[in-house]
Predicted model as a PDB file, atoms N, CA, C, CB and O in Angstrom, pLDDT in the B-factor column:
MODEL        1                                                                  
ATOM      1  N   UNK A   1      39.511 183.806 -60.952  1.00 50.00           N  
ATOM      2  CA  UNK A   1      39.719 184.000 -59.537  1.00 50.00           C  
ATOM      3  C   UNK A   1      38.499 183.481 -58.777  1.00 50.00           C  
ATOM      4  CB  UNK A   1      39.983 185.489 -59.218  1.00 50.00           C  
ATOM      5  O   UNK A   1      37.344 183.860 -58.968  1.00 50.00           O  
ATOM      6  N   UNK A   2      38.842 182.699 -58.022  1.00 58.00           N  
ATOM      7  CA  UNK A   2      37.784 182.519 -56.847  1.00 58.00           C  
ATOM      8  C   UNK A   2      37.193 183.717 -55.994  1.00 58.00           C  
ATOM      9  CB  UNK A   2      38.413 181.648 -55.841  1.00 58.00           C  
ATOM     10  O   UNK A   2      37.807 184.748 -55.720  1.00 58.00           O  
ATOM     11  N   UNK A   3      35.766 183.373 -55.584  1.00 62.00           N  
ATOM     12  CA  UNK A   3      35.675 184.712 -54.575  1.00 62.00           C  
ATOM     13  C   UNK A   3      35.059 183.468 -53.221  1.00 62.00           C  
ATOM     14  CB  UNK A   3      34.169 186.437 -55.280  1.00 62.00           C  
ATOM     15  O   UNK A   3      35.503 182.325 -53.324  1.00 62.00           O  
ATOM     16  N   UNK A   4      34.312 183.698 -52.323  1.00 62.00           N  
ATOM     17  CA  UNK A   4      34.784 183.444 -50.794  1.00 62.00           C  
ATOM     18  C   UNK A   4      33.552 181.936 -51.308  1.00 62.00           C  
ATOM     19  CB  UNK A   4      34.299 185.071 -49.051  1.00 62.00           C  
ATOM     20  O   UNK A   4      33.733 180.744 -51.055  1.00 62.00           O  
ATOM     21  N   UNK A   5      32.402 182.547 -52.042  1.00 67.00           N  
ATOM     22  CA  UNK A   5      31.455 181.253 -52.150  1.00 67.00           C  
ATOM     23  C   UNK A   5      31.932 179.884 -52.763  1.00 67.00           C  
ATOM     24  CB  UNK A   5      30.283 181.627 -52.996  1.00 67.00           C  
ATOM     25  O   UNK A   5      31.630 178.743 -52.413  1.00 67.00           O  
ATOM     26  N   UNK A   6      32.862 180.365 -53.897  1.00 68.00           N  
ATOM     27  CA  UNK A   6      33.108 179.279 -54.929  1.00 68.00           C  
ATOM     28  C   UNK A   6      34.153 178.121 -53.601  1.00 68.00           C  
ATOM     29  CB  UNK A   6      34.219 180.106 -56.728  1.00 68.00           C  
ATOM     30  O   UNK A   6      34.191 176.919 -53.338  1.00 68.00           O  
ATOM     31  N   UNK A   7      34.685 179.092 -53.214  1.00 72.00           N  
ATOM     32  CA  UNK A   7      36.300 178.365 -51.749  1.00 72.00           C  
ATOM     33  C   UNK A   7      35.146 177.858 -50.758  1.00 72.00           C  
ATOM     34  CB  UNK A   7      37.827 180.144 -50.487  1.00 72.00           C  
ATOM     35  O   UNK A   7      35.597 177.104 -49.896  1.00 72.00           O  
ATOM     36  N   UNK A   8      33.922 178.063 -50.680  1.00 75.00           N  
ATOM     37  CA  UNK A   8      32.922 177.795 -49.741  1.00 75.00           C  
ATOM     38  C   UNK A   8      32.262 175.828 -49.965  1.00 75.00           C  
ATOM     39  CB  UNK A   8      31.600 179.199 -50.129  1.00 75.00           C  
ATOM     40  O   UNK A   8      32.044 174.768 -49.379  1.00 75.00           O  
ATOM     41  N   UNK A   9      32.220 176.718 -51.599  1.00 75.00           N  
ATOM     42  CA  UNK A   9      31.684 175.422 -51.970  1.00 75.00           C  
ATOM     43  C   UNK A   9      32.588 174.470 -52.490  1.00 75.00           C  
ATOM     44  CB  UNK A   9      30.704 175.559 -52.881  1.00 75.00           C  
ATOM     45  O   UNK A   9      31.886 173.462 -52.571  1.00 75.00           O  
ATOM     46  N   UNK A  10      33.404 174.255 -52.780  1.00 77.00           N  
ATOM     47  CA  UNK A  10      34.885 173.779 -52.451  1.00 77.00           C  
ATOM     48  C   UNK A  10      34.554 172.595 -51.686  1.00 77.00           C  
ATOM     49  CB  UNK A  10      35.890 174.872 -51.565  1.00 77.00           C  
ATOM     50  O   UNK A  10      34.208 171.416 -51.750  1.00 77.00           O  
ATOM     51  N   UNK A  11      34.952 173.883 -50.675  1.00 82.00           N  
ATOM     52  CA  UNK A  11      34.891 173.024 -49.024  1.00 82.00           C  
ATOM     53  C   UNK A  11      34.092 171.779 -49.020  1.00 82.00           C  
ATOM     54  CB  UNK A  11      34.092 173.978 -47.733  1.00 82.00           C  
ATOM     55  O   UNK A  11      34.513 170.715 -48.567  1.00 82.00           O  
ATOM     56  N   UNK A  12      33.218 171.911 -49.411  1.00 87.00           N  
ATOM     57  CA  UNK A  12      31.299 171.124 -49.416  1.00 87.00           C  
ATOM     58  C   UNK A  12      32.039 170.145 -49.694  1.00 87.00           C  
ATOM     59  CB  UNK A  12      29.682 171.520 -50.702  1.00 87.00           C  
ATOM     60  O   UNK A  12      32.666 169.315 -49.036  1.00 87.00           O  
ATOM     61  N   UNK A  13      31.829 170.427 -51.103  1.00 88.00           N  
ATOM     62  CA  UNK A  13      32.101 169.025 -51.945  1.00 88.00           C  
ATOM     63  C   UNK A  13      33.492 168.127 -51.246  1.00 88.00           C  
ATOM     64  CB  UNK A  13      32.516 169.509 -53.797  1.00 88.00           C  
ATOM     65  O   UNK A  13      33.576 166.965 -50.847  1.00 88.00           O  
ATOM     66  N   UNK A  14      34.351 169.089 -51.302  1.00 89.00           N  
ATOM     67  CA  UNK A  14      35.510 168.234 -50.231  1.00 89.00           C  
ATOM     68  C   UNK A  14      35.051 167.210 -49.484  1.00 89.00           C  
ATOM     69  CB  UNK A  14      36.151 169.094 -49.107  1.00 89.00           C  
ATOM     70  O   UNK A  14      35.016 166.028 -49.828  1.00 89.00           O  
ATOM     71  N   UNK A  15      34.660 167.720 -48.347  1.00 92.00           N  
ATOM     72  CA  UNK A  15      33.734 166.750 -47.143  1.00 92.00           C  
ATOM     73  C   UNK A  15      33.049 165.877 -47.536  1.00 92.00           C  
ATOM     74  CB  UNK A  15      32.745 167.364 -46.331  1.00 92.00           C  
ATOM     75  O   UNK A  15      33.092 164.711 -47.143  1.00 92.00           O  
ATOM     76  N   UNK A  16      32.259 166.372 -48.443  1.00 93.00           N  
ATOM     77  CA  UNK A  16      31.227 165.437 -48.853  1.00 93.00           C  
ATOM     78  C   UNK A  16      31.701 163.681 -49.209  1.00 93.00           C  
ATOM     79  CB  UNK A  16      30.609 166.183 -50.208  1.00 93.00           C  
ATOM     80  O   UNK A  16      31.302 162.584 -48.820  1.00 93.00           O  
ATOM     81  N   UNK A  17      33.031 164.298 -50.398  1.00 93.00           N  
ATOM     82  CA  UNK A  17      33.765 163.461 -50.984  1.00 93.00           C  
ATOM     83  C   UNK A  17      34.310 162.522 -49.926  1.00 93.00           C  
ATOM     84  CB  UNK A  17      34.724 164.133 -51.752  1.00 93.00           C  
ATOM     85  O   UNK A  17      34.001 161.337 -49.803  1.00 93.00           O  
ATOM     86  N   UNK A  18      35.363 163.370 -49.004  1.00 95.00           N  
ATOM     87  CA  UNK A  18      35.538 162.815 -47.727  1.00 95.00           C  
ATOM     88  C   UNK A  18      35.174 161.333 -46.889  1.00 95.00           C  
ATOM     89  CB  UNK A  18      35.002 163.658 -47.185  1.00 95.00           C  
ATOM     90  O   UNK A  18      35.774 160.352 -46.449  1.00 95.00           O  
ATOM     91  N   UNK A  19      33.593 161.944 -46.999  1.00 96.00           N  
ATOM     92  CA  UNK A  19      32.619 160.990 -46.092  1.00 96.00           C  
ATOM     93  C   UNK A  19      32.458 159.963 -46.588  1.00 96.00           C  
ATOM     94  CB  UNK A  19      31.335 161.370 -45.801  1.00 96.00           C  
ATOM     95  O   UNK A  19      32.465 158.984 -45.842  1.00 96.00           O  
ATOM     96  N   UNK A  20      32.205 159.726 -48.339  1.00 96.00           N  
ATOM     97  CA  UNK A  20      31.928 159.362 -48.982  1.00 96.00           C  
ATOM     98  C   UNK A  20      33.162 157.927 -49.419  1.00 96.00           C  
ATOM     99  CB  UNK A  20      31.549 160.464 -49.603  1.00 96.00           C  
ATOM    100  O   UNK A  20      32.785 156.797 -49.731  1.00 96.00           O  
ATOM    101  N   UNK A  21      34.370 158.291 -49.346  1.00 96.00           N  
ATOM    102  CA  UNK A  21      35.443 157.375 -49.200  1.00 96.00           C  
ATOM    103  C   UNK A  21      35.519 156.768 -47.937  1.00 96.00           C  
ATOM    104  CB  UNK A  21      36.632 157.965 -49.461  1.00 96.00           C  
ATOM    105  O   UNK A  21      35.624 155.543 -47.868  1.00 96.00           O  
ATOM    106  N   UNK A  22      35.485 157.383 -47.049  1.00 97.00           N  
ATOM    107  CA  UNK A  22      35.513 157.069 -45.517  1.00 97.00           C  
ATOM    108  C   UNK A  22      33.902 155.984 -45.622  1.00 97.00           C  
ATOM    109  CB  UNK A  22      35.413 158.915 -44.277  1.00 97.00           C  
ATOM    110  O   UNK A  22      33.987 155.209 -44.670  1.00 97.00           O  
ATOM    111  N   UNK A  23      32.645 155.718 -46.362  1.00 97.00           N  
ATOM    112  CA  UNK A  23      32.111 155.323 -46.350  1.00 97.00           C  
ATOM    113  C   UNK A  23      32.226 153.625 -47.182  1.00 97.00           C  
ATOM    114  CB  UNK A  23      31.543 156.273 -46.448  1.00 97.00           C  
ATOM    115  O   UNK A  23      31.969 152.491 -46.779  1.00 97.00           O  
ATOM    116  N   UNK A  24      32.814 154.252 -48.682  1.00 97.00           N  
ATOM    117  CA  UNK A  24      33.515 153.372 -49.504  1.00 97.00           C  
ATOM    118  C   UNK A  24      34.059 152.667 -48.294  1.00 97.00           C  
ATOM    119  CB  UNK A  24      34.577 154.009 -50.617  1.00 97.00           C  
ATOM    120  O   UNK A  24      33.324 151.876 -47.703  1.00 97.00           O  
ATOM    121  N   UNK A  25      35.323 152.893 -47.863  1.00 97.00           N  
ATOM    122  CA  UNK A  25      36.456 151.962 -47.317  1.00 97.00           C  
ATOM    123  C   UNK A  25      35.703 150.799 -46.407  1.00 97.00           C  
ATOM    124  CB  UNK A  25      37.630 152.903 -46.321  1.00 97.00           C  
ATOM    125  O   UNK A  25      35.609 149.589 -46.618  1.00 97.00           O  
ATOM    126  N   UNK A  26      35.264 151.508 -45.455  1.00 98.00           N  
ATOM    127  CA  UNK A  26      33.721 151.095 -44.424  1.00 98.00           C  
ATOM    128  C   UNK A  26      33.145 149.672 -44.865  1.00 98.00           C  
ATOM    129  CB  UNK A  26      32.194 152.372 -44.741  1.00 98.00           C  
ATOM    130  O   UNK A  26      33.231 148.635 -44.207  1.00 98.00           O  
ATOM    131  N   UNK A  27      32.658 149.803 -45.870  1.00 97.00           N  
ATOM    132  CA  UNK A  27      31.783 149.375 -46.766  1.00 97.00           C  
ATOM    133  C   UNK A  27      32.738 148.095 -46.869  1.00 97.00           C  
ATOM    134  CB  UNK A  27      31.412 150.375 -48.109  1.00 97.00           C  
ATOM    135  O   UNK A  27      32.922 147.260 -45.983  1.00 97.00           O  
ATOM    136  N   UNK A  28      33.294 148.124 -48.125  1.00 97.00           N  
ATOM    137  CA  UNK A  28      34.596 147.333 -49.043  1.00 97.00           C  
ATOM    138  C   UNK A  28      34.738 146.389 -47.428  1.00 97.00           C  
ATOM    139  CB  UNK A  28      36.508 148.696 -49.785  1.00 97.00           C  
ATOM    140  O   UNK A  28      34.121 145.327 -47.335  1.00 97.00           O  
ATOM    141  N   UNK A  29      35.341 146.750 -46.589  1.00 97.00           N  
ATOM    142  CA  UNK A  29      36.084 145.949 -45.439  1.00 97.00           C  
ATOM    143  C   UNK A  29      34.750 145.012 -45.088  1.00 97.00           C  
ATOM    144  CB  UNK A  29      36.763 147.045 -43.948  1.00 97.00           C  
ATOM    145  O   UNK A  29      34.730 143.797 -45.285  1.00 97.00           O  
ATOM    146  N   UNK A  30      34.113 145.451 -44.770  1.00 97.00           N  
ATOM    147  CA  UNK A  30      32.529 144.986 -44.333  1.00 97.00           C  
ATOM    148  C   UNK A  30      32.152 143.798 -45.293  1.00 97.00           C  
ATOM    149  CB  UNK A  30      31.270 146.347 -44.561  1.00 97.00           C  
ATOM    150  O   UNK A  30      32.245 142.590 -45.075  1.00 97.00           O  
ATOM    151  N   UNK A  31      31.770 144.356 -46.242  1.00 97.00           N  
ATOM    152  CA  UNK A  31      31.688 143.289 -47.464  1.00 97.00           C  
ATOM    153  C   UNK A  31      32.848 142.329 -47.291  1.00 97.00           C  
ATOM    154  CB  UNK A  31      31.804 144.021 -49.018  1.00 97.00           C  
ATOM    155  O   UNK A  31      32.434 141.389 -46.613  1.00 97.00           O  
ATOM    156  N   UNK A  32      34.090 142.164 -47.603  1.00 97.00           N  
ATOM    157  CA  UNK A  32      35.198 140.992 -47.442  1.00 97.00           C  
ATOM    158  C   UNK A  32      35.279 140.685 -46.173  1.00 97.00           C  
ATOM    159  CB  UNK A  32      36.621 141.303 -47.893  1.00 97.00           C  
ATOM    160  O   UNK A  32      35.507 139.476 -46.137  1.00 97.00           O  
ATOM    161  N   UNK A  33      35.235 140.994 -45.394  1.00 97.00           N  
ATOM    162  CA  UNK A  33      35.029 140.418 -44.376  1.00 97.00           C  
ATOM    163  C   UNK A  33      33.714 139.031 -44.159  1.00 97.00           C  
ATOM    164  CB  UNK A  33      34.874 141.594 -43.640  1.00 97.00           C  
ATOM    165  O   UNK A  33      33.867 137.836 -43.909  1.00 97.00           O  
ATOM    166  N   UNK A  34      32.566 139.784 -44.368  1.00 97.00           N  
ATOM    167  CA  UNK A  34      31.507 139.230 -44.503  1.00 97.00           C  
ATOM    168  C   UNK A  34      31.027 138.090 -45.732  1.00 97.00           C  
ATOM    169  CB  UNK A  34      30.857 140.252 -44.463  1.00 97.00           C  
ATOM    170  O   UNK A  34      30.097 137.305 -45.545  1.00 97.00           O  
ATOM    171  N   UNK A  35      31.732 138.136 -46.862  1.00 96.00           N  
ATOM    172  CA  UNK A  35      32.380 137.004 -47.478  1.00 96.00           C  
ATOM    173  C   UNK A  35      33.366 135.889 -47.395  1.00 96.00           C  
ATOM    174  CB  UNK A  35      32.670 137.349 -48.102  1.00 96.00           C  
ATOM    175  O   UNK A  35      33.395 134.723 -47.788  1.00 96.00           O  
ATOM    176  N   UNK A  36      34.126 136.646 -46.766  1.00 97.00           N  
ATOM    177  CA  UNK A  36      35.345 135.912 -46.286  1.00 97.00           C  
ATOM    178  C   UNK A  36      34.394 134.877 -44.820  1.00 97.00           C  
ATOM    179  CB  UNK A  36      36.889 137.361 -45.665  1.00 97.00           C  
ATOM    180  O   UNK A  36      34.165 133.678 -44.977  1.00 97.00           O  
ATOM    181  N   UNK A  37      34.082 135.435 -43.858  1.00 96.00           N  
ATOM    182  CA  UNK A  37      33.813 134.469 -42.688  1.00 96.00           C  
ATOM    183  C   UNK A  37      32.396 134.414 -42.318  1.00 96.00           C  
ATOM    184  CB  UNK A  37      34.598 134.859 -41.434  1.00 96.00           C  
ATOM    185  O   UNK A  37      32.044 133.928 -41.244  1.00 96.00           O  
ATOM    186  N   UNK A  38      31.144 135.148 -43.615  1.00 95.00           N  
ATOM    187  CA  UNK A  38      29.837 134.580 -43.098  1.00 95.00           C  
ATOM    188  C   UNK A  38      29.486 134.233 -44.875  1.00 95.00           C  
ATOM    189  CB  UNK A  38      28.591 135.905 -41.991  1.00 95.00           C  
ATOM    190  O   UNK A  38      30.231 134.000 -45.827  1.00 95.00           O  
ATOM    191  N   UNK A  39      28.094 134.331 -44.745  1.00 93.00           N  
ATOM    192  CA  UNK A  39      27.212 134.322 -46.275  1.00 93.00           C  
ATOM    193  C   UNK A  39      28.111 135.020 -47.095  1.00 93.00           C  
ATOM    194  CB  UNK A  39      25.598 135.164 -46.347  1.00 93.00           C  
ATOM    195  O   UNK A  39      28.546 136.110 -46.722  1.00 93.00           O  
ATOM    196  N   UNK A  40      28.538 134.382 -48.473  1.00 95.00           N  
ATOM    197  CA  UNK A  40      29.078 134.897 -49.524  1.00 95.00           C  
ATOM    198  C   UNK A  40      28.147 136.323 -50.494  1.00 95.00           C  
ATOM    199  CB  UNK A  40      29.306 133.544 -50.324  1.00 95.00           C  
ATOM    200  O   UNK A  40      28.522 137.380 -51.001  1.00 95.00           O  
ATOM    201  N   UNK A  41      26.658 135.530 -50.356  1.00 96.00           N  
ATOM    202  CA  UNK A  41      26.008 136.464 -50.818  1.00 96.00           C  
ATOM    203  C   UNK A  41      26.193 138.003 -50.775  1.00 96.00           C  
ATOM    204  CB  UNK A  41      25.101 136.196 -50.418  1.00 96.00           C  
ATOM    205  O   UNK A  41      26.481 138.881 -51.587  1.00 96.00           O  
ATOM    206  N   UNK A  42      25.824 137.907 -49.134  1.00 96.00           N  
ATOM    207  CA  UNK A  42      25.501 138.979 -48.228  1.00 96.00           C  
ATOM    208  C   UNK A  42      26.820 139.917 -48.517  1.00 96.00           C  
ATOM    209  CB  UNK A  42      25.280 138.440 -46.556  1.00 96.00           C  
ATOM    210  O   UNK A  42      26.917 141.144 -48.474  1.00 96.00           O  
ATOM    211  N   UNK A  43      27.852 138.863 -48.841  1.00 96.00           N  
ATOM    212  CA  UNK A  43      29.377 139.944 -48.645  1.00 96.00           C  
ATOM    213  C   UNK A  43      29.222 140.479 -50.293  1.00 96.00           C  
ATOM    214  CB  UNK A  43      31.426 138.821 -48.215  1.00 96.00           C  
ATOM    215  O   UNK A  43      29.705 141.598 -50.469  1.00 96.00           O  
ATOM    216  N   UNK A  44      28.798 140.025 -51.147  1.00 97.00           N  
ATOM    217  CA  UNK A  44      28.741 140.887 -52.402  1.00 97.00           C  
ATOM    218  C   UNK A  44      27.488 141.761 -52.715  1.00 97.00           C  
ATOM    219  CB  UNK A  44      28.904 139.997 -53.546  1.00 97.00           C  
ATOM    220  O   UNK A  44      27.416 142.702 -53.506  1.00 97.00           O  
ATOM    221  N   UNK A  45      26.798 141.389 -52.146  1.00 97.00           N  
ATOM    222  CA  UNK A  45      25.604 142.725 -52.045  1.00 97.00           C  
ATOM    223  C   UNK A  45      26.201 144.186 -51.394  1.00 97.00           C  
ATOM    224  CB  UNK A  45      24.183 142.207 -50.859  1.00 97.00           C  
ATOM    225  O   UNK A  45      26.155 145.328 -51.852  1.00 97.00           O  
ATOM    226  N   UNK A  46      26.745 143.687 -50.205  1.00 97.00           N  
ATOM    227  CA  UNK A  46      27.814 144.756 -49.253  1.00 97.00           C  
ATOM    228  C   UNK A  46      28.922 145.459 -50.401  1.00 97.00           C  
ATOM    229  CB  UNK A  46      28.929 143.653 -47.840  1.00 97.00           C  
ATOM    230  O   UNK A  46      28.960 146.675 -50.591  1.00 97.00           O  
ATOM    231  N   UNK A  47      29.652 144.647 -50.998  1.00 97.00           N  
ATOM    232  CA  UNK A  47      30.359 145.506 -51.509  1.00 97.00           C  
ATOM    233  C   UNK A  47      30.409 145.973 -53.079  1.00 97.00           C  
ATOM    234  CB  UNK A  47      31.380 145.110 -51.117  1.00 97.00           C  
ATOM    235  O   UNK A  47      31.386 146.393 -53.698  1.00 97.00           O  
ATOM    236  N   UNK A  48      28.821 145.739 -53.622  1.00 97.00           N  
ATOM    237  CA  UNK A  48      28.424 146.091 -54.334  1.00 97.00           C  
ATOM    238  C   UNK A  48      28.026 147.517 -54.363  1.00 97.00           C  
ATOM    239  CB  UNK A  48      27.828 145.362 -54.473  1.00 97.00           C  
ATOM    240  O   UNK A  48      28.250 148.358 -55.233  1.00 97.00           O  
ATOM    241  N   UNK A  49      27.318 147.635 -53.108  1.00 97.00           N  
ATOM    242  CA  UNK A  49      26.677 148.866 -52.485  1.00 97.00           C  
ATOM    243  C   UNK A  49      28.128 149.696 -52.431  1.00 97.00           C  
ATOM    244  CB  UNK A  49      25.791 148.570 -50.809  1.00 97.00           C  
ATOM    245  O   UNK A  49      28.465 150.578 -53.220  1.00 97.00           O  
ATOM    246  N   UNK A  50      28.776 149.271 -51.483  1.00 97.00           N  
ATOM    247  CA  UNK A  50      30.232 150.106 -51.679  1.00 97.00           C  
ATOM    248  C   UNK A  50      30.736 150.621 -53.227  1.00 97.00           C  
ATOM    249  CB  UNK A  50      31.481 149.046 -51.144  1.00 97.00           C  
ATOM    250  O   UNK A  50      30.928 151.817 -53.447  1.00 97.00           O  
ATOM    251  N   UNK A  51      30.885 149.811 -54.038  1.00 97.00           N  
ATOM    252  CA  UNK A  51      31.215 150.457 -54.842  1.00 97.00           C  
ATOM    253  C   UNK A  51      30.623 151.528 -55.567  1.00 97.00           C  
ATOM    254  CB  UNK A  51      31.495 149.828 -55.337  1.00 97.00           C  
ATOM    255  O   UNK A  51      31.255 152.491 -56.003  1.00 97.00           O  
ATOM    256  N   UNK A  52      29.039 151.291 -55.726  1.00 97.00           N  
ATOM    257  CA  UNK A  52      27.920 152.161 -55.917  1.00 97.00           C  
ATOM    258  C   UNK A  52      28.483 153.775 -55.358  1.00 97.00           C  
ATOM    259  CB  UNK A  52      26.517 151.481 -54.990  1.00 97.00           C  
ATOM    260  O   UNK A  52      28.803 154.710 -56.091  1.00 97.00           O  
ATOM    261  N   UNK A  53      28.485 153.755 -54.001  1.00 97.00           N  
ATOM    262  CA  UNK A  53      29.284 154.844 -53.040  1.00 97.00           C  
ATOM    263  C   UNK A  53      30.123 155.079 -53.725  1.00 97.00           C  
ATOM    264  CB  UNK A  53      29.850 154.548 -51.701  1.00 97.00           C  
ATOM    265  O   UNK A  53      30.047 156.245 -54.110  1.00 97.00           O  
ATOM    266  N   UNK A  54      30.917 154.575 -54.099  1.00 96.00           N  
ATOM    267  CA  UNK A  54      32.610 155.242 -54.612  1.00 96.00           C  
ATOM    268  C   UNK A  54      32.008 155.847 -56.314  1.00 96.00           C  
ATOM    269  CB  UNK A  54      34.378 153.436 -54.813  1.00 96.00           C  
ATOM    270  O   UNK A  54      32.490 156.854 -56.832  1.00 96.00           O  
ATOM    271  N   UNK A  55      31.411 155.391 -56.672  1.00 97.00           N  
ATOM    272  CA  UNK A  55      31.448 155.556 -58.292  1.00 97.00           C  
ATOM    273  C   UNK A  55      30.742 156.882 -58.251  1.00 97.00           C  
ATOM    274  CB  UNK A  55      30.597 154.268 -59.330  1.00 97.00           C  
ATOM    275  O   UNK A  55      30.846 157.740 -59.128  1.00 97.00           O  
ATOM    276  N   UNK A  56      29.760 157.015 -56.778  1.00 95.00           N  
ATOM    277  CA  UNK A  56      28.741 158.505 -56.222  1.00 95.00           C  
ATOM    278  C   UNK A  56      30.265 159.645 -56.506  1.00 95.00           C  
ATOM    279  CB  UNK A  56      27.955 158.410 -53.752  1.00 95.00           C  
ATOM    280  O   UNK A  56      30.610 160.372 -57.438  1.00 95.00           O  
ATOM    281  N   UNK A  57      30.715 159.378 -55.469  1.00 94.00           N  
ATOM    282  CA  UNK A  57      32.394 160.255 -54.681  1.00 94.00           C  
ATOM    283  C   UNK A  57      32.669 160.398 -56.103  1.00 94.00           C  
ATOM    284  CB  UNK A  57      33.992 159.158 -53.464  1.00 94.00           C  
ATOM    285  O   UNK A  57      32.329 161.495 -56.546  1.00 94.00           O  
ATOM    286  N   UNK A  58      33.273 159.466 -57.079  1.00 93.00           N  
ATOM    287  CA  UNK A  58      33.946 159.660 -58.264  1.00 93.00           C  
ATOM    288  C   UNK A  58      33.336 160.862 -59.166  1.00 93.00           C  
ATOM    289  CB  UNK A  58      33.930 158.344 -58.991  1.00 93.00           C  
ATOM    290  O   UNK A  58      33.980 161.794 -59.648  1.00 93.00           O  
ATOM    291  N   UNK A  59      32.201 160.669 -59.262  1.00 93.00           N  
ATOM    292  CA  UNK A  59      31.012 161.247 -60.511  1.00 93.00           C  
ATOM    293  C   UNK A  59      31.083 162.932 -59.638  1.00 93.00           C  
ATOM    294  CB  UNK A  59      28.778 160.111 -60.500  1.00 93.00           C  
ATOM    295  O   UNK A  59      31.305 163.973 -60.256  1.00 93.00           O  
ATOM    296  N   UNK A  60      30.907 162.884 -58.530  1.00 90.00           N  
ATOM    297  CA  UNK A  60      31.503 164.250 -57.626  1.00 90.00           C  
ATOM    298  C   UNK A  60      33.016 164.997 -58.104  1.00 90.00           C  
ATOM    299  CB  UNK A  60      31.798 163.659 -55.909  1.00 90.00           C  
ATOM    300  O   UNK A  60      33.102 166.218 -58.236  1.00 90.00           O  
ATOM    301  N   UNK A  61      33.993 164.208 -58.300  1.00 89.00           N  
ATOM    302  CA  UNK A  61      35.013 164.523 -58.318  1.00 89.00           C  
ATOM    303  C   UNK A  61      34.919 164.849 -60.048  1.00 89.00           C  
ATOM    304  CB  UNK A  61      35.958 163.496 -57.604  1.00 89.00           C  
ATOM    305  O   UNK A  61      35.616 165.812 -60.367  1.00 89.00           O  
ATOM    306  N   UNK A  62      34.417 164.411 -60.813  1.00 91.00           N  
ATOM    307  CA  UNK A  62      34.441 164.854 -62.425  1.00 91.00           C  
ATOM    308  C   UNK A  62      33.739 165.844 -62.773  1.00 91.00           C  
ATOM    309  CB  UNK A  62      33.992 163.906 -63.347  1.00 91.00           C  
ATOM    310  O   UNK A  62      33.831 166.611 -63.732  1.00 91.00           O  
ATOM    311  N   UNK A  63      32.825 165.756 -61.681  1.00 86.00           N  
ATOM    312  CA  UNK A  63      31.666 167.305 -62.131  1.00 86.00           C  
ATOM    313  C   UNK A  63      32.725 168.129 -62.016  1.00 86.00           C  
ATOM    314  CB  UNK A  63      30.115 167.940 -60.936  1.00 86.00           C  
ATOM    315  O   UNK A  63      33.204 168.575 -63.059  1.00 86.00           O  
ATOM    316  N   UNK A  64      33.288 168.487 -60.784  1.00 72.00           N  
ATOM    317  CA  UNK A  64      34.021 169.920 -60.029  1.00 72.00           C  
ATOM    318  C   UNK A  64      34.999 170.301 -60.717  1.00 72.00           C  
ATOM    319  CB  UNK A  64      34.650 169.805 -58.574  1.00 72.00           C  
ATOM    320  O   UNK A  64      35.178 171.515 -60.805  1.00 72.00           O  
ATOM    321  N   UNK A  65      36.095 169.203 -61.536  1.00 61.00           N  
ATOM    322  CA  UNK A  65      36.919 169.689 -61.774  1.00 61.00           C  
ATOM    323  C   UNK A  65      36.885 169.534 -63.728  1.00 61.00           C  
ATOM    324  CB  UNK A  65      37.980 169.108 -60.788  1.00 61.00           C  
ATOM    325  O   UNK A  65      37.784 170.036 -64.403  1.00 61.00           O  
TER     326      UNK A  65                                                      
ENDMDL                                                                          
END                                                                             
């Protein structure tokens, strides 16, 4: 059974995760974009970093559950 902290911290990580995709997506678009119509480089450094972010969110999501 849960008691009010564990549903507390829940929550956390939720958001956290949240932000964290909402950051991914961000990211990913940014990067192809920025490959697609400027420096190729620049657009895979970008969505290198993005993925970095997502693999963060992921490694979150395997601890908790």
């Amino acid at each position: 059974m849960l008691t009010g902290k564990d549903n507390e911290q829940r929550d956390t990580i939720f958001w956290i995760r949240q932000a964290l995709d909402v950051a991914f997506i961000l990211g990913a678009i940014a990067g192809v974009a920025c490959y697609v119509w400027g420096d190729k480089t620049t657009g895979l450094y970008i969505v290198m970093v993005a993925m970095v972010v997502k693999m963060g969110e992921s490694a979150l999501r395997i601890m908790k559950h």
